[in-house]
N, C-alpha and C positions, 0 to 999 in steps of 0.2 A: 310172469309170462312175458316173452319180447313177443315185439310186432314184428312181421313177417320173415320170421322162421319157417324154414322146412318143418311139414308137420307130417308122421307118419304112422298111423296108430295111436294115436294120442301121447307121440313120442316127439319132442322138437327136437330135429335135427340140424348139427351147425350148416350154414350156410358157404363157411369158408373155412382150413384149417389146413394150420401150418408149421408142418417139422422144426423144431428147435432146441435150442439150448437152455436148461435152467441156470440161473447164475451159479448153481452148486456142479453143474455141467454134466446134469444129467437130461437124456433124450425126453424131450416132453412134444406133445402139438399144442400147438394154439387151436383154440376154438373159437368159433364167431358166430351168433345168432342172428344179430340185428343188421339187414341189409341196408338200413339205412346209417349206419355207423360204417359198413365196409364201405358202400359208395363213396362217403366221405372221404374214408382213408384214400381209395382212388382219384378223387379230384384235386387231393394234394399236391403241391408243388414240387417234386424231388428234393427241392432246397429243404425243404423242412424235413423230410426222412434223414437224409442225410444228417443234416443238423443234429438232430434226436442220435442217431449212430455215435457221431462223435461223441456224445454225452456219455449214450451206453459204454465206448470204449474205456471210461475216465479220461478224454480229454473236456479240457475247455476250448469249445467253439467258438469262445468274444474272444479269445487273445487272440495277435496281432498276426500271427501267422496262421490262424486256422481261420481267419472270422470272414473270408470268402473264399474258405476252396468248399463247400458246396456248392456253389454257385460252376469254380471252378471248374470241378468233377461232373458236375450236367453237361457243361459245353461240353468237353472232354470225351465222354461216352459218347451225346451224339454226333460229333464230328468221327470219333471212331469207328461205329460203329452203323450207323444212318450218313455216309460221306454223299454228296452230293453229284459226285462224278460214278458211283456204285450202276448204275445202269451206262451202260456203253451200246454204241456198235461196233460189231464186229466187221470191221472192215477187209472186205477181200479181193482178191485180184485173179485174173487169169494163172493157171501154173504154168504156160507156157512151155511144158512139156517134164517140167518140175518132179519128179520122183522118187525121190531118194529123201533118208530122214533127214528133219528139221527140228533143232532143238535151240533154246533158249534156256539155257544153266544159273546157278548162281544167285537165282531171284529173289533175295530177301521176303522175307513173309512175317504178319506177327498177328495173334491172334487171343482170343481170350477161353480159357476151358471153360467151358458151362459147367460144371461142377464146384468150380470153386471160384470161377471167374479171375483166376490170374495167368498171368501173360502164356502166348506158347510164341517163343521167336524161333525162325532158322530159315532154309533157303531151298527153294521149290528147282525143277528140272522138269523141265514140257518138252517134247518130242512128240512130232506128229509127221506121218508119210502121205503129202498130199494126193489127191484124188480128180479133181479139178481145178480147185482152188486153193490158192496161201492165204495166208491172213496179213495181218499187219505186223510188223516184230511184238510191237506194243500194246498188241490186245493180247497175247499169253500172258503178261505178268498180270494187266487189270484184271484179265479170269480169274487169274489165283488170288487174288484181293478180294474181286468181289466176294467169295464165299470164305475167304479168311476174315472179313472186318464184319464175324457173328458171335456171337456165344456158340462154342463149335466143341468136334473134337478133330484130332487130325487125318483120323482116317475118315473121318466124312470131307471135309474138307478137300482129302487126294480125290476119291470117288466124283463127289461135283464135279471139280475141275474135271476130270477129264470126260463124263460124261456131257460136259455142257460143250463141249470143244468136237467130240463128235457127233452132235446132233445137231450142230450150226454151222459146223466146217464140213462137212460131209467127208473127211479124210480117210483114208485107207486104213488107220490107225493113230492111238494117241498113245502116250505111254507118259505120267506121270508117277515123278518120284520127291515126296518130301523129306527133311532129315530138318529136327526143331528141337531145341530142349523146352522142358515143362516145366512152369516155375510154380507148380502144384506140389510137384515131386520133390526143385529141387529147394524150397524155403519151407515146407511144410512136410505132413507124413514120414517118408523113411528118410530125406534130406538127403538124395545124393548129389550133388552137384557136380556140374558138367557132363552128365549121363542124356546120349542123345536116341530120339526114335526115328525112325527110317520107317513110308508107309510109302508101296509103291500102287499105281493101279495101271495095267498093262490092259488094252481093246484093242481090238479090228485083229491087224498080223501082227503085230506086236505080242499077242495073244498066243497064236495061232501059228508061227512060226519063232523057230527057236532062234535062226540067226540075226533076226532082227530085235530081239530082245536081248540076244548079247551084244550086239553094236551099240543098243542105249547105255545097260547096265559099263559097260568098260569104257563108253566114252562121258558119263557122268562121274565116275572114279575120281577122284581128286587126291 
């Protein structure tokens, strides 16, 4: 009998349970009864998960080159992913009669697939048709950071961005377009490499009329 198990009809149910690999690599869960053994596991250090990982891998974690990159890989993740500068203002100014699109191309982006958590890099294109206000050149690409530096995928990532851009920018329209290779696809699974995705999110006129969505699409062309 463990101590405090889910208990359901005289049936103890795990408490915690989690999809995995048998070493013969077959699909198995893990099971967990005792919440006093999960809590544990959550007051853990990462350094020590980690550590054990390396193990599982058949590496050794004393030699010389492994014996602090867990330590390493905590920084690492939280600076990536919890960065400090991830909350901003959006700084904005008068349009001063400003009406015609506005775009910032070219953006580098990098991001981690929640699925497998390895890399998604490529390069974002924001365009927005003000309404009252501009913003700052340098608060479009923080935008697309800020929801790029998550465990993501890309097309959530397009969606954010440009929904957050028109419910703070109040613009006539936004029109976000990304294009990123997945290194899901291209180091693991069917391995294609260099095969890139394009996710675009079109709102306001950008939407809504057609020739302002061709001025984006042919002037992000490269």
């Amino acid at each position: 009998m463990c101590v405090n198990c889910n208990k359901k009809d005289d049936i103890y149910l795990p408490t915690l349970m989690i999809p995995a690999k048998s070493r013969d690599g077959e699909d198995i869960v893990l099971e967990m009864y005792d919440a006093d053994e999960i809590d544990m596991l959550e007051r853990m250090e990462p350094e020590i998960l980690m550590y054990f990982l390396l193990k599982r891998i058949g590496e050794n974690p004393n030699r010389e080159g492994l014996i602090d990159t867990p330590k390493r890989w905590v920084k690492w993740m939280n600076e990536f992913l919890n960065p400090k500068d991830r909350e901003f203002k959006l700084t904005t100014f008068d349009a001063e009669g400003m009406d015609e699109m506005i775009i910032v191309d070219n953006i580098p982006f990098y991001s981690f697939c929640e699925h497998h958590i390895a890399p998604i890099v490529g390069y974002g294109h924001i365009a927005y048709i003000p309404n009252k206000k501009i913003a700052g050149l340098s608060k479009l690409p923080r935008t697309l950071d800020m929801f790029a530096h998550r465990l993501q995928n890309q097309e959530r990532i397009t969606m954010q961005t440009a929904q957050y851009l028109m419910e703070h920018l109040d613009p006539k329209g936004v029109a976000v377009s990304l294009t990123a290779r997945h290194f899901c696809m291209e180091m693991r699974g069917v391995k294609k490499h260099d095969t890139w995705t394009t996710t675009t999110k079109l709102t306001g006129v950008f939407q809504s009329d057609i020739s302002a969505k061709q001025e984006f699409l042919n002037r992000i062309k490269k």
